[in-house]
C-alpha positions in Angstrom: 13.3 0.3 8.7 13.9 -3.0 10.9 14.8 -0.6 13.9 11.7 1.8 13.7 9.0 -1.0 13.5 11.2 -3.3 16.8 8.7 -4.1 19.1 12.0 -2.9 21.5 12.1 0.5 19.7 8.6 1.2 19.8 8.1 -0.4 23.4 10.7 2.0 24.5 9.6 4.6 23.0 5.9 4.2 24.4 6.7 4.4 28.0 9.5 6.8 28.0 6.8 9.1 25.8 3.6 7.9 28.5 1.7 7.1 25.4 -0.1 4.5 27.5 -1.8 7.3 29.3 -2.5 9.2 25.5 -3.6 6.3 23.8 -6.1 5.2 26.8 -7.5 8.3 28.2 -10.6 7.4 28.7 -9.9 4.4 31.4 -7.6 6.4 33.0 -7.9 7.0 37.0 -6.9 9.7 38.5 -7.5 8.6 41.9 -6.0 5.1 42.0 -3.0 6.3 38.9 -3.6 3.3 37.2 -6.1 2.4 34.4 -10.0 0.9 35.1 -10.3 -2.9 34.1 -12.5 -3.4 30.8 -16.1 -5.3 31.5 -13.6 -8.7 30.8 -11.1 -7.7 33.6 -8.1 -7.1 31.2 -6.1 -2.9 31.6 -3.9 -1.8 28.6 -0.5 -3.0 28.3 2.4 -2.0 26.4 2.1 -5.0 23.4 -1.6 -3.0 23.3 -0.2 0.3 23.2 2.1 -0.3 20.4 -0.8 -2.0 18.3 -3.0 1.1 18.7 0.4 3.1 17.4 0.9 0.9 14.4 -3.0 0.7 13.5 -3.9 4.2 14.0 -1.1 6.9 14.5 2.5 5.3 13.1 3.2 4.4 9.6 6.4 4.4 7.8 6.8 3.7 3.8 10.0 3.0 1.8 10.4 4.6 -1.9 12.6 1.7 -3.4 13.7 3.5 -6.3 15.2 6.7 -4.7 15.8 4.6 -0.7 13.9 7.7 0.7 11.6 6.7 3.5 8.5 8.3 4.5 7.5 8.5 8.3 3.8 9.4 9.1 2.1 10.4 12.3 -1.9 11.2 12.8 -3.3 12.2 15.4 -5.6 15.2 16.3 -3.5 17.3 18.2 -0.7 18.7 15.4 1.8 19.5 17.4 2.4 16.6 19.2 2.3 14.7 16.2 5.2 16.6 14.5 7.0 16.3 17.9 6.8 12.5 18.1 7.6 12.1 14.2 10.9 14.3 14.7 11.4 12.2 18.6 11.3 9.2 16.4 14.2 9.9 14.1 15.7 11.4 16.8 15.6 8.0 18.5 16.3 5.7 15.5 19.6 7.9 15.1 20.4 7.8 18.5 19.8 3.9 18.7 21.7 3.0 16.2 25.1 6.0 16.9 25.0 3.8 20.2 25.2 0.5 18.3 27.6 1.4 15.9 29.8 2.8 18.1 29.7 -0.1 20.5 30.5 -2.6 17.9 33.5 -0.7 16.9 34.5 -0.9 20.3 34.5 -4.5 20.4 36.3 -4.9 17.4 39.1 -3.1 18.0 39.4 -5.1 21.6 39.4 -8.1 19.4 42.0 -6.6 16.8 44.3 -5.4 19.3 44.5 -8.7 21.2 45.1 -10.1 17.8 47.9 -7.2 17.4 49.9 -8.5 20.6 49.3 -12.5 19.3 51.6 -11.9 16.2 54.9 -11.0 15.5 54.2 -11.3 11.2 54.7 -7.7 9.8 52.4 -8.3 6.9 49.6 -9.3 9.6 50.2 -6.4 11.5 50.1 -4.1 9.2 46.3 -5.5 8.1 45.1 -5.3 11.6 46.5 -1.8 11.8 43.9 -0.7 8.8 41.6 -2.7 10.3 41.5 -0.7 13.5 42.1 2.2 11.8 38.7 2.1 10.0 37.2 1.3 13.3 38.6 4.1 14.9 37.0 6.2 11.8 33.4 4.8 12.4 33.6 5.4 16.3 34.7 9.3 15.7 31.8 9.0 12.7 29.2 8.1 14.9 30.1 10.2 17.6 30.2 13.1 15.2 27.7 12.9 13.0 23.9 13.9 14.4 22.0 12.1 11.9 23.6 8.9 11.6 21.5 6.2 10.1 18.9 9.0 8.4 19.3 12.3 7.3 16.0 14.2 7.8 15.4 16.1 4.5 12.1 17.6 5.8 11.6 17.7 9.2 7.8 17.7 10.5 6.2 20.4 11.6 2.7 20.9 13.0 0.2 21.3 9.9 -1.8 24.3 9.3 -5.9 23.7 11.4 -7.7 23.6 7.5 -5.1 21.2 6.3 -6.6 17.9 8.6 -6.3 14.8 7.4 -9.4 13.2 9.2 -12.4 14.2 9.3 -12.9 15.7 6.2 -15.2 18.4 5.8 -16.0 18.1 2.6 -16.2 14.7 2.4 -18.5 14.4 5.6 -20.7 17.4 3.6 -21.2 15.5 0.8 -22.3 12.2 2.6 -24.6 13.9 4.5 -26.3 16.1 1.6 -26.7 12.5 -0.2 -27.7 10.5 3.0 -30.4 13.6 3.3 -31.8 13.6 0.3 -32.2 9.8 0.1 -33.9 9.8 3.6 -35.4 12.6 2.6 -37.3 10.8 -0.7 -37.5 7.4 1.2 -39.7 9.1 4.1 -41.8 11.0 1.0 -42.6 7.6 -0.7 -43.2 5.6 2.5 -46.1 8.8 3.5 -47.4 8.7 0.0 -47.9 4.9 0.5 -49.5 5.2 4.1 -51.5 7.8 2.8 -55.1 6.4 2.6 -57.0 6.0 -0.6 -60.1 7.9 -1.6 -62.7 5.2 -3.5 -64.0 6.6 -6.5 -67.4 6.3 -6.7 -68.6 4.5 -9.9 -71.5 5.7 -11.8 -74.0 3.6 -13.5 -76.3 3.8 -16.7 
């Protein structure tokens, strides 16, 4: 969880993706192949690239009773969504194979230069599990695709009807109501600018 919401993770993954040039299409230029200065003279930068991701397209959740976590992606075009949710994992797992196996690395240098410091039997012998279980979680990480998350259910690129934003229904029903209040406000505001016919009064 710490690793997918890094500002490092997600900065990397931002510009290896280009999601500078997704999220900010519209100041784009073609011409010059770098983006047009807002009216205040500021471009997009990476720290704003990552807070468009977080507020609008990433989110992940934890289930704390089962440890399952759920990793979300909207955006309008479905396939690239499912391909950055499964580049994501891909990523975290990659990240942290790397880490593992580089700490292991440095602890068995550290072990075996202990190793050639002693001459106790007993001692050895605890440094030799030591760097055997090392030598385990190297040949683990290197092994073992899905290091730090197994996907159960890998994304995929939803179905057209099954959108999450706009809904169609939804926007249908606002409108229908919106209507028909507009609809009765503009009746009553007629009726009241309609003028009056005076009633003539008749005498005795």
């Amino acid at each position: 969880m710490a690793t997918l919401t890094s500002r490092g993770f997600q900065a990397g993954l931002v510009e290896e993706l280009g999601l500078m040039r997704v999220f900010f299409e519209d100041r784009w230029d073609a011409e010059t192949g770098g983006f047009r200065p807002s009216w205040t003279g500021a471009v997009p930068t990476v720290d704003d690239a990552i807070k468009y991701l977080n507020d609008r397209v990433f989110s992940v959740s934890e289930d704390r009773k089962t440890g399952l976590l759920r990793l979300r992606i909207e955006w309008y075009d479905r396939k690239a969504a499912a391909d950055w949710a499964n580049e994501i994992v891909r990523r975290v797992n990659e990240s942290m194979r790397a880490q593992a196996s580089s700490a292991a690395k440095r602890s068995l240098e550290f072990l075996q230069t202990e190793l050639n410091r002693t001459t106790n039997l007993e001692v050895q012998r605890s440094i030799y599990s030591l760097m055997e279980a090392q030598v385990n979680r190297i040949m683990l990480a290197n092994v073992r695709e899905q290091y730090a998350f197994r996907v159960l259910d890998p994304a995929v690129a939803p179905a057209e009807r099954n959108s999450v934003r706009p809904r169609k229904a939804r926007i249908v029903l606002i409108g229908l109501m919106a209507g028909t209040v507009l609809g009765i406000a503009v009746t009553l505001l007629l009726d009241l600018m309609r003028p009056r016919r005076k009633v003539p009064s008749s005498g005795p």
